[in-house]
N, C-alpha and C positions, 0 to 999 in steps of 0.2 A: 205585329211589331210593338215593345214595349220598349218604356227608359227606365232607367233607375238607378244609381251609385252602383252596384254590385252586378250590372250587366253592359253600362252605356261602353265600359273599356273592352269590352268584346266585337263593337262594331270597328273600331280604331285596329283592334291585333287582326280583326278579318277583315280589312277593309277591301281587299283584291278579290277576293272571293264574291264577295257583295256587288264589285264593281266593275267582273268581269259577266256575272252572272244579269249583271241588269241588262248591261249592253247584248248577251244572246240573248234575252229576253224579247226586249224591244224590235232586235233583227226580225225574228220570228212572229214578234205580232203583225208585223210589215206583210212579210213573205203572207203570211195567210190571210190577208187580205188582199191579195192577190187570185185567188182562189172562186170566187165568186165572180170578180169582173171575166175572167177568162170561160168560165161555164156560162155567164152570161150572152159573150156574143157566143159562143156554143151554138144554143139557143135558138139566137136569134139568124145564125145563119144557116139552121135547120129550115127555121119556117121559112125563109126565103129561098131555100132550092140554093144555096152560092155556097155551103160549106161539102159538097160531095167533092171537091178538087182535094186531092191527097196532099197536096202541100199544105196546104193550110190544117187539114186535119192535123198531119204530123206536128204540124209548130205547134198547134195549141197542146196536141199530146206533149210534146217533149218540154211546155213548159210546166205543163203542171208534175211531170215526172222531175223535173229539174226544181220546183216549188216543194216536191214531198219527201225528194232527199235531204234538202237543206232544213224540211222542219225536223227530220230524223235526227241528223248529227245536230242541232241546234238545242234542241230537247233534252239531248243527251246531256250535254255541255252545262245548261243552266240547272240540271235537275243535280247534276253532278257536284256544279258549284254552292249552290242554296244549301242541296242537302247535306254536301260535306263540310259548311259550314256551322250549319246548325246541331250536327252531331259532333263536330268539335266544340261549338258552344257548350254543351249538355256536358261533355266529357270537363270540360274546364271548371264546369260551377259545379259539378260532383264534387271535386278537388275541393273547392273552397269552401263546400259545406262538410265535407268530411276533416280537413284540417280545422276549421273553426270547431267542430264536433270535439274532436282532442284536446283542442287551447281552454274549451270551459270546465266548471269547476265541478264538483261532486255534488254540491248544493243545489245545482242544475237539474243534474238528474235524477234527484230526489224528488222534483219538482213537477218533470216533466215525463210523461210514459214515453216509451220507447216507441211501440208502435204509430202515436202521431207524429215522429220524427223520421219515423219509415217512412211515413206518406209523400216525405217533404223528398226523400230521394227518387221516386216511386211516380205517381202520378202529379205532383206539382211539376216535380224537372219535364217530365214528358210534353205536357201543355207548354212551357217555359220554350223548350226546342224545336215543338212546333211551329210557333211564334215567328222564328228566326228563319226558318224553310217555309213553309205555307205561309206566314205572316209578307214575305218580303213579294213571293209571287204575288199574292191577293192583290197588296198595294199597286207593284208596276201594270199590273194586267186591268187593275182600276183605271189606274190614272191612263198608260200610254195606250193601251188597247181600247177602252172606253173612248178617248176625244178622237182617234183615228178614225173607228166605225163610225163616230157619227158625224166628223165631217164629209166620209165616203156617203154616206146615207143621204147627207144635205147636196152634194153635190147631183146625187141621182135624184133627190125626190125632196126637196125641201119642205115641200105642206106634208107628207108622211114624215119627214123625221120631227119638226115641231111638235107635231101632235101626237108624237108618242112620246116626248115630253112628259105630257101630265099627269098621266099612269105611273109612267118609271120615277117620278117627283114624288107621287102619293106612297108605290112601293118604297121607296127611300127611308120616308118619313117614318111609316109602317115599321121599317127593320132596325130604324133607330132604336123606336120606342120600346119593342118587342127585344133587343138587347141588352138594353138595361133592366127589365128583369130578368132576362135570362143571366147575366150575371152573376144576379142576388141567387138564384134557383143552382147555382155551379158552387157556390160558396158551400152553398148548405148543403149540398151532395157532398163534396170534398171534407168537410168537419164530419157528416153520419160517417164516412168512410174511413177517417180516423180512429171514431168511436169502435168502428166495426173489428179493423185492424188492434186497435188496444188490446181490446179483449179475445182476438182469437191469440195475440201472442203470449198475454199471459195465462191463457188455458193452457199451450203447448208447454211455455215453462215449468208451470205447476202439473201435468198431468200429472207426476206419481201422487201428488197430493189428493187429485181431483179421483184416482182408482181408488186410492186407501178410505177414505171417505164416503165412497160410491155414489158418490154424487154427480154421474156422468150425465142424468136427465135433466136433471135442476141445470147441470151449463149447457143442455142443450136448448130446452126450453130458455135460459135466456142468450143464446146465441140466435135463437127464432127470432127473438124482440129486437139487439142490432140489426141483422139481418133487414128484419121487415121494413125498420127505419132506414137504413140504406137504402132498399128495394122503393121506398118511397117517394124519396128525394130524388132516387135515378127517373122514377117514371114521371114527377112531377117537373125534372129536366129535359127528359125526351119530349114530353106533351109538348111543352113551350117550344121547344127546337119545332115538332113537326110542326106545328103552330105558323112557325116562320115559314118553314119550306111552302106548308100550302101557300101563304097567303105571297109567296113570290111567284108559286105555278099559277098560281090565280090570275096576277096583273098582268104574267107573260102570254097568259092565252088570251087574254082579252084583248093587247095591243095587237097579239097575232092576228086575231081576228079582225079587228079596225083595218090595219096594214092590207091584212088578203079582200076585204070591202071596198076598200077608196081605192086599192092599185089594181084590182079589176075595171072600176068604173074609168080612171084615168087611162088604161091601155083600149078602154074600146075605145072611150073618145077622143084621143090620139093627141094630148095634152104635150104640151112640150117641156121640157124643164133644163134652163140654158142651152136651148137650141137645139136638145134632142130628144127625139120623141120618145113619148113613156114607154117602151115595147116588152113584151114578154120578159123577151131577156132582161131586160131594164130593170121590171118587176122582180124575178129573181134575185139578181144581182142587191136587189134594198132587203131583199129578204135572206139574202146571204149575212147582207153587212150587220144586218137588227138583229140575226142568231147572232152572229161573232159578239155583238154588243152586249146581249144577256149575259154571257159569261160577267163582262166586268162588276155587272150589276150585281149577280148572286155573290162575286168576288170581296165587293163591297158589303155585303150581308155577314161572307164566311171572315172576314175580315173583322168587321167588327164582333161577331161572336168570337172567333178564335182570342182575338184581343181582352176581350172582356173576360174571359176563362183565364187570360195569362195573366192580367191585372190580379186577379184571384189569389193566383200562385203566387205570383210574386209579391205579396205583401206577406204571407204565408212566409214563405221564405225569408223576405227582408227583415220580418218581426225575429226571424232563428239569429240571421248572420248580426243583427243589433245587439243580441242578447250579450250582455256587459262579459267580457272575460275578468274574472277577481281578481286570479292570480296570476300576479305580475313582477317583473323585476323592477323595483326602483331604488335607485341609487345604491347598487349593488357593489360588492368588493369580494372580488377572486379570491378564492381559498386554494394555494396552492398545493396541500397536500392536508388531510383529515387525519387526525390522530384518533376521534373517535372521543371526546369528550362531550358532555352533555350536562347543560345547568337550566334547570327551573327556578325561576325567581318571581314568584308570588302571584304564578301564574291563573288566571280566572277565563274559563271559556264558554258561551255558549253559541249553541248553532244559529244562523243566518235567522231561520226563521222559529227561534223557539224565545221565548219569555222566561229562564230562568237560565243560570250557567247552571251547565253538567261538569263543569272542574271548579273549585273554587281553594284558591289561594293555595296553588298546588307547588314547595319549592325543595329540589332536593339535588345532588352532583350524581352524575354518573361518570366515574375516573376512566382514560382509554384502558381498552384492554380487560375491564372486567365482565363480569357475567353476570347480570341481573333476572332477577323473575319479580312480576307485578302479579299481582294477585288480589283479589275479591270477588265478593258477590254479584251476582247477574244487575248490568245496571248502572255498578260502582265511576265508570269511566275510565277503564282500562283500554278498551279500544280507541276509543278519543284520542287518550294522551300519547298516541303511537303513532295515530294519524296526523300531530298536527306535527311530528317529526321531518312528514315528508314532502311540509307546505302545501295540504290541500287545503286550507283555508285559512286566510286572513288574521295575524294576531296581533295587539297591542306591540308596540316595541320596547324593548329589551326584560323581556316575560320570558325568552326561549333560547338558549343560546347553544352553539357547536364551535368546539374549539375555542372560550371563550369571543364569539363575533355574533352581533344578534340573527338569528336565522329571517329574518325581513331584512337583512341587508346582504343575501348571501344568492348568486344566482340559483334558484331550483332547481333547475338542473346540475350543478353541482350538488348540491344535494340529494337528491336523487339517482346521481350514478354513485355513489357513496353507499348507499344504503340499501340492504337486501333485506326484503319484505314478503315474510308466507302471510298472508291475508286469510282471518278465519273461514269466510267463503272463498274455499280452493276456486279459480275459474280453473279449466284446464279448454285446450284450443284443441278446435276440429282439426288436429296434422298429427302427425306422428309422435311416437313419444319421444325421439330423439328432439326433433324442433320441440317440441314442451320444454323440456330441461333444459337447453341451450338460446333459451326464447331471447334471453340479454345480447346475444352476439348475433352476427351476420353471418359468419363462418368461425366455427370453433370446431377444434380437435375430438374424435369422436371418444378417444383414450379420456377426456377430461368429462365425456357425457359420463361415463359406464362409472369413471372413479366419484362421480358426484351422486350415482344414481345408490354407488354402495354405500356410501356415508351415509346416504338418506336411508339405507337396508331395504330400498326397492332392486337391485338389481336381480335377484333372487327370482322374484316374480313377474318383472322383464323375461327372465330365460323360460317363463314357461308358455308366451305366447309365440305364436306360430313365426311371425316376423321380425321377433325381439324387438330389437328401438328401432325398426322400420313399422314396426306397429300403428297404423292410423286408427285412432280415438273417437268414440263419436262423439256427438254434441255436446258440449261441456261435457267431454268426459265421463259417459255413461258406462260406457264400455268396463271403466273403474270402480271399485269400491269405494266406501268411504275413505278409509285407511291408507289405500294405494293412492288417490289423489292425493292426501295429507304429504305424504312421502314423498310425491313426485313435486309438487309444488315446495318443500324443503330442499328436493336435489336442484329444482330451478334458481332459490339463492344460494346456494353454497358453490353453484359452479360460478355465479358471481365473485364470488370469492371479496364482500363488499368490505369496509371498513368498519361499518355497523349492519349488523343482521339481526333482525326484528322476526321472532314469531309470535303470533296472537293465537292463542289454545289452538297451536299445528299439531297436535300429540292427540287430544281426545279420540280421536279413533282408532289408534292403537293401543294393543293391549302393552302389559307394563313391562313385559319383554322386551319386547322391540320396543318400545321408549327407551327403558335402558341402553340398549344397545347404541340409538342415534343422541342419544344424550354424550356418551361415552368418546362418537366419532366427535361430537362438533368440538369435544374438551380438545380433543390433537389439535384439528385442521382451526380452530378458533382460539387457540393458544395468543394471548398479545393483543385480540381485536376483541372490539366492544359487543355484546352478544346483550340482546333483551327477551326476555320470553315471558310471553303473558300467559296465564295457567288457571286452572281451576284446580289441578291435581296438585296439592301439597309434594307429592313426592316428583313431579316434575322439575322443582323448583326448590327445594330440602336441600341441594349440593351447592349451590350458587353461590357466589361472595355475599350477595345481599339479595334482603328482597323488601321490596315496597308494597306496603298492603294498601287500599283505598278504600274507602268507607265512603258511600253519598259523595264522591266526586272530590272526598278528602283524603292526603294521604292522613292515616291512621296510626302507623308506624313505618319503619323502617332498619333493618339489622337483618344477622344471620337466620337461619331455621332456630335456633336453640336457644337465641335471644328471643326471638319473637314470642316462641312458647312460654318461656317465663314472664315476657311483660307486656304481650298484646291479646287483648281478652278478643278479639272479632279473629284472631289468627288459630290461635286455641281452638276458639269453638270448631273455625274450619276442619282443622286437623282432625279433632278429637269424631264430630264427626263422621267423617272420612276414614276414620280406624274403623269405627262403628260399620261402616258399609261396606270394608273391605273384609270384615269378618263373617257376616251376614253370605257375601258372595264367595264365601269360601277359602280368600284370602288374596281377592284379584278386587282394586276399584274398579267403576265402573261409571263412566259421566253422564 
């Protein structure tokens, strides 16, 4: 059992569960101490020749049969409660770590590898809901099971229960100590295991990179070395765990031993203890009660370890769910409907964690309805200035504006259903290609998948897979070509049908064909709406109302193709070029 802001409100929404689950606990630890007084006179009315009467045989049968159904349904009951608790718990703080996972910014996970944020859903939650289920037993079977047995113990044998006292006082002390490093040793397993995780998932991502290379030994050999160091941490966690277990079998054989010592010598000599004598059964019956008692004690061991692993996690966690969200709405003003205009006003940017701006003093109009292409060099901040269209990061106010309104005063969300975006890395999702294209909507018309997938000029090569857009995809989209993702990811904003539609060099992997071709559809279906297209290919961008060149994070110029030729020497050179290469390739570019 742990606290903390981001979990204490989950004992308050379970509180019945927790509350119904203590009370069959408690029952249960009752009932079974029961169990030992009854074997006791058993026992004791063997040796005396008085228990062959069948009635009393049956009674004592029928109460322990009457004792071992109620631990059954009892059992049932709290294991039922605890544990459907705590897997509701798990299931809840997934939730909030995956929605908080959404709310932060791009700068985040720039920052952060994936794989340690797997961890956090992975083996922290697991320890985390353990907690909640084994945490809540541990505690009550400490506390109300532990003071039970050994007031039963003191009742039958008071100089045995004292004095095992000061063993089960030293083991205490022992499992404290041995705790608190086992703690620090769970930390540092759970960080190797990150490390480990880091890196086997960006091997899996990069594999085609890791075959083309051949450098499959080189990451195996250092997958050896995470490995080892995981495998290290784990062992140097188990040691100290068995560490503890011994040194608990230890103390418990030894009071066992004192216990079967002294309650031999007190049943010969026929000691009394509140008026009744020490007798076999008697002995038994302490020796019932001092087993039923270890459990608390190891309870209190598994207790504080399990705890100390959860403290682990959950600051692990707590450091995620703290991590600042950027991007926020403040003092925001509804846009009732988007025309699609767009103004830079002396715009200067750089990233969260970089020392120089990648745009600087960037200011020009984009009118609704027309068709722009930006263009330059690898570098220039063409992708940047497209990015911060769609409020992923933070900007000065009134540097950026839509519909003359500053975009820092405009809900993101609006803006963002507004705006259809092909991202130069196409993702494409592990489902079918129909959910790919229609990924904006919940349910959409399948007639509006197929007329988006021909605009994009993927429809063609839909009809030649075996399941057309029932087609499931594999992992980002392997299953696709370069080209066919570009495509498919253009028919994913065009079924949008957005007010402003943004592509960033979505065309490089087609040939100049089929460019043409989807250049041609977006002129119909984007007739009136604001269209931006970021390019490398001059003739992607050649037909457009204008185009904006960038230079070092500056715009450079800005005009038609035909102006820029005559008066932008960085536009020229591109072009000229690009003639050059298209010549060379026989009369196809080629990026």
């Amino acid at each position: 059992m742990i606290t903390g802001k981001y979990i204490n409100k989950f004992y308050i929404k379970y509180f019945w569960y927790f509350f119904f689950g203590v009370l069959f606990l408690i029952a249960i630890d009752i009932l079974q101490l029961l169990i030992p007084e009854v074997v006791g006179k058993m026992i004791d009315g063997v040796k005396d020749n008085s228990l062959f009467d069948n009635d009393i045989i049956w009674k004592y049968l029928l109460e322990l049969v009457i004792v071992a159904l109620s631990l059954l349904i009892g059992r049932f009951a709290w294991r039922f409660l605890f544990f459907g608790a705590s897997t509701r718990i798990g299931a809840d703080l997934r939730s909030d770590l995956f929605n908080h996972s959404l709310n932060l910014s791009n700068q985040f996970y720039k920052e952060h590898k994936i794989g340690g944020l797997m961890a956090l859903y992975t083996n922290d939650l697991d320890v985390i809901t353990d907690s909640f289920g084994d945490g809540f037993i541990f505690l009550v079977d400490a506390v109300f099971l532990g003071i039970l047995s050994f007031v039963k113990m003191i009742i039958v044998n008071w100089i045995l229960a004292l004095i095992s006292l000061i063993p089960l006082t030293i083991m205490l002390i022992s499992t404290l100590i041995l705790s608190k490093l086992l703690e620090q040793k769970f930390k540092e397993k759970q960080e190797a295991y990150d490390s480990l995780s880091d890196f086997t998932e960006e091997n899996f991502t990069g594999i085609h990179v890791i075959k083309a290379f051949v450098k499959e030994q080189i990451e195996v050999r250092e997958f050896q070395k995470a490995n080892k160091n995981n495998f290290d941490k784990e062992i140097a966690h188990v040691r100290l765990s068995t560490l503890l277990n011994i040194v608990l079998d230890g103390f418990i054989m030894l009071i066992l031993a004192i216990m079967i010592g002294l309650g031999s010598y007190y049943v010969v000599s026929g000691k009394e203890f509140f008026g009744e004598v020490f007798t076999v059964g008697r002995m038994f019956e302490f020796v019932g009660y001092f087993d039923t008692l270890i459990w608390p004690f190891f309870a209190i061991a598994m207790l504080l370890r399990i705890r100390a692993q959860a403290k682990a996690s959950y600051k692990r966690i707590e450091e995620f769910l703290d991590s600042k969200v950027d991007i926020v709405d403040n003092e925001t003003e509804e846009l009732d409907n988007i025309n699609g205009k767009i103004e830079f006003k002396h715009l200067s940017f750089k990233y969260p964690d970089a020392d120089t701006d990648i745009l600087n003093d960037i200011s020009f109009t984009i009118n609704p309805g027309e068709a722009v292409g930006i263009i330059g060099k690898t570098g220039s901040g063409k992708t940047t200035l497209v990015d911060l269209l769609l409020r992923v990061y933070n900007l000065n106010e009134n540097q950026l504006f839509i519909d003359d309104k500053d975009i820092m005063h405009i809900p993101f969300k609006t803006i963002r259903d507004n705006i259809g975006y092909v991202i130069q890395d196409n993702f494409i999702f592990s489902d079918t290609i129909e959910n790919n294209i229609a990924f904006a909507y919940n349910d959409v018309d399948n007639k509006k998948v197929v007329e988006a997938a021909r605009l994009a000029d993927l429809d063609g090569n839909i009809s030649d897979f075996q399941n057309k857009y029932k087609t499931v995809l594999g992992e980002r989209g392997v299953t696709l070509s370069g080209g066919q993702k570009q495509r498919l990811s253009i028919a994913r904003a065009i079924i949008k049908d957005p007010k402003i539609l943004i592509l960033d060099d979505s065309m490089s992997a087609v040939d100049t064909k089929t460019e043409d071709d989807i250049l041609n559809n977006l002129r119909k279906v984007r007739a009136g709406k604001t269209t931006i297209m970021i390019a490398h290919r001059i003739s992607t961008v050649s037909t457009l109302d204008k185009i904006i060149v960038l230079d070092e994070g500056r715009v450079s110029g800005i005009g038609t193709h035909e102006y820029l030729i005559k008066n932008n020497e960085i536009y020229r050179e591109l072009n000229h070029l690009q003639e050059l290469e298209k010549e060379v390739n026989g009369g196809d570019y080629n990026e």
